[in-house]
N, C-alpha and C positions, 0 to 999 in steps of 0.2 A: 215156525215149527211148533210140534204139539210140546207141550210141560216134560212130559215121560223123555222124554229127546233131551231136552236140555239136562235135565235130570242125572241121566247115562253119562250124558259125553262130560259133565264137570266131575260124575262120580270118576271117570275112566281118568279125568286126566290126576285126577287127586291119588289113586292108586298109582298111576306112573311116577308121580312127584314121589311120593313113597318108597317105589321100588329103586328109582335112579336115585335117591337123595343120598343113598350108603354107596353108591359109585361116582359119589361128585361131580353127579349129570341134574341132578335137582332142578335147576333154571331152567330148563329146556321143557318141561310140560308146564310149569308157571306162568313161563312167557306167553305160551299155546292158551295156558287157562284166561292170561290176563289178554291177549289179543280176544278169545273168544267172547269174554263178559264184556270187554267195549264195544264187540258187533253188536251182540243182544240188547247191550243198553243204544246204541244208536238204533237198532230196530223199530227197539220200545218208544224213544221219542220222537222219532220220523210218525209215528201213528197215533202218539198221541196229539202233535201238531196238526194232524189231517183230521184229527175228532173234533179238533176246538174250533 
């Protein structure tokens, strides 16, 4: 995915964190944040192993 993508979707889920964090839902777009930054880092090292 392009930069601008990545960009959105962690600013989006940082805003959710924010808005559920005062209704004791907080974890639930965390979780979503922290599953999606271990996709993009496996992404990132699947292709740098394919560079080397």
């Amino acid at each position: 995915m392009k930069k601008p993508i990545h960009i959105m979707v962690i600013i989006i889920l940082l805003l959710l964190t924010i808005f559920l964090y005062n209704k004791q839902l907080g974890s639930i777009p965390l979780l979503s944040l922290s599953f999606y930054l271990f996709a993009l880092a496996g992404v990132k090292i699947s292709l740098f192993k394919k560079n080397k």
